[in-house]
C-alpha positions as CSV (number, residue, x, y, z in Angstrom):
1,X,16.3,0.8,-6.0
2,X,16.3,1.9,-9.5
3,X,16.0,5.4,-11.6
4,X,12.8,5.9,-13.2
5,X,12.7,8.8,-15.9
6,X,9.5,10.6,-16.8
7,X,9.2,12.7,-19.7
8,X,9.9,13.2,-23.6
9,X,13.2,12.4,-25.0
10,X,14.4,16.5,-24.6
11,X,16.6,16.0,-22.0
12,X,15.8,19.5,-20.8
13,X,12.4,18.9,-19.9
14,X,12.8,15.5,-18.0
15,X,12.3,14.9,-14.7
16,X,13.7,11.9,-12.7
17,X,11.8,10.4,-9.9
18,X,13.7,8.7,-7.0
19,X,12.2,7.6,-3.4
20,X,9.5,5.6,-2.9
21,X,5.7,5.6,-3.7
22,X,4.8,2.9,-1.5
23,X,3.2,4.1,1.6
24,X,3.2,2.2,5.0
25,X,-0.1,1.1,6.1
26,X,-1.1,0.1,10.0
27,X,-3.3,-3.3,9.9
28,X,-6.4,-3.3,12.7
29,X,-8.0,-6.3,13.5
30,X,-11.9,-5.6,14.2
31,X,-14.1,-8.0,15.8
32,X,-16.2,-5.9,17.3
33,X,-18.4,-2.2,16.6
34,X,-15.8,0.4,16.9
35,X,-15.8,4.1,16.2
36,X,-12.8,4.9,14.6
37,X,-10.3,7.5,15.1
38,X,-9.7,10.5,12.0
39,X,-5.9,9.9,12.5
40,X,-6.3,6.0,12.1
41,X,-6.3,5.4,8.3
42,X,-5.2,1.7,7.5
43,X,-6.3,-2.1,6.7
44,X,-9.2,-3.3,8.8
45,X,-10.0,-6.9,8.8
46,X,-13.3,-7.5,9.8
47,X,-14.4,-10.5,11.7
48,X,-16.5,-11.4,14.5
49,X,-19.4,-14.4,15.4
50,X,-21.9,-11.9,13.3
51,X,-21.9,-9.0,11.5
52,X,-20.1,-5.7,13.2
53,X,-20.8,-2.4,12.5
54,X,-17.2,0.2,12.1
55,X,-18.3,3.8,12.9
56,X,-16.0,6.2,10.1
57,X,-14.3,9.6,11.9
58,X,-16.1,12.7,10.6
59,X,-15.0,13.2,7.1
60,X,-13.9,16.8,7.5
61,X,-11.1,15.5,10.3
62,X,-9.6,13.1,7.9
63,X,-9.0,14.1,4.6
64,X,-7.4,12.7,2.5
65,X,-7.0,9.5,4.3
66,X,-7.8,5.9,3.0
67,X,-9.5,3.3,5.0
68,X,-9.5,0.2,3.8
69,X,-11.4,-2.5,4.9
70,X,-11.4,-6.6,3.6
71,X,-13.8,-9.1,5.1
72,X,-12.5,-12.2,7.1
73,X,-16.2,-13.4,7.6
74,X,-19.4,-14.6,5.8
75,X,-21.2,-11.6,7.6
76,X,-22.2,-7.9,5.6
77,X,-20.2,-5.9,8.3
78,X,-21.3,-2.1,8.1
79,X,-19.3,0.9,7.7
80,X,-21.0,3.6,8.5
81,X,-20.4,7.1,7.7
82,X,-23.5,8.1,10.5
83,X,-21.3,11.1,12.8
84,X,-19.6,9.4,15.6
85,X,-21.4,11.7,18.1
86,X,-24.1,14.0,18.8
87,X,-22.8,17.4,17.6
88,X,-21.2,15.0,14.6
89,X,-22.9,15.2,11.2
90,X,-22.8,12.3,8.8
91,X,-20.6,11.5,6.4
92,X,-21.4,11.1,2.5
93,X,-20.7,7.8,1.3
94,X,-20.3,8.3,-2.3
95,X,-20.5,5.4,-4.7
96,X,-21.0,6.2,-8.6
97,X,-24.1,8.2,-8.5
98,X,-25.4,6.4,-5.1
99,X,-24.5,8.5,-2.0
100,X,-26.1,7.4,1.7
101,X,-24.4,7.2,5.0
102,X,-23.7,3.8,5.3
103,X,-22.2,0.5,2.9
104,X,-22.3,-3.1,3.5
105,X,-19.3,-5.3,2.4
106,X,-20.5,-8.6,0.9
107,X,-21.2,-11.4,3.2
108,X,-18.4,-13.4,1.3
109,X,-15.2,-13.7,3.0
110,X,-12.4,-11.7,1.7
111,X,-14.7,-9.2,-0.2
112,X,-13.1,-5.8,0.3
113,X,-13.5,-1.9,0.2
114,X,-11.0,1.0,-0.2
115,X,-12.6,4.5,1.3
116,X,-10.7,7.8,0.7
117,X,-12.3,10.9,2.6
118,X,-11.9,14.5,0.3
119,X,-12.9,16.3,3.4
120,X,-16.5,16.4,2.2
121,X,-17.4,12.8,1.2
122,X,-15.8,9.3,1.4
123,X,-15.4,7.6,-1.7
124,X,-15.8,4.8,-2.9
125,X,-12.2,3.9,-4.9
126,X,-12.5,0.3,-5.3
127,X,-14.2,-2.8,-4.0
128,X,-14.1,-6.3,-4.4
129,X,-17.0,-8.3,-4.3
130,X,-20.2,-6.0,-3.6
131,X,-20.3,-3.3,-1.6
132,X,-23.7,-1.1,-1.1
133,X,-24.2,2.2,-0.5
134,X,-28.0,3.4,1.5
């Protein structure tokens, strides 16, 4: 692996990064409703014979986690942000200036969505094809 230098041409103020930036994601295959856990950030593919509905963990027991979630299936799977039990609250979706408690992936396979939690909301980062916020 190489050196990469950051900084203005005064030596004295340069730093010098080395180690790695990529981090190590676990892959879950979903084909049907699941609640998931606040420790189980990753890549969910989402599939099934219609659409499913993924349950996020309570916003304030994962933050700053990443969920990331691509469609294998022409169905508008759910994520839902809804509290994943009774004392549970819901959890913000945020999206621009639209916030609800659950978005819908585009029916189109391989849309996508990338979720990051700030311990108060999850937000939207990115997302491929549409994803909808209510």
């Amino acid at each position: 692996m190489g050196k990469t230098t950051y900084g203005d041409s005064n030596k004295s103020s340069r730093s010098v990064f080395k180690g790695r930036l990529a981090k190590q994601l676990t892959a879950h295959a979903l084909a049907d409703a699941d609640v998931l856990a606040a420790d189980g950030a990753g890549l969910y593919t989402l599939s099934g014979s219609s659409a499913i509905t993924v349950n996020l963990p309570n916003v304030d027991e994962c933050a700053g986690s990443e969920f990331i979630f691509r469609n294998l299936s022409a169905d508008a799977h759910v994520i839902s942000g809804s509290g994943t039990s009774a004392d549970s609250d819901a959890s913000t979706l945020v999206s621009g200036i639209t916030q609800g408690t659950d978005g819908a992936l585009d029916a189109v396979e391989g849309s996508s969505v990338i979720l990051k939690s700030d311990g108060l909301h999850f937000l939207v980062l990115q997302s491929s094809g549409s994803f909808t916020v209510s």
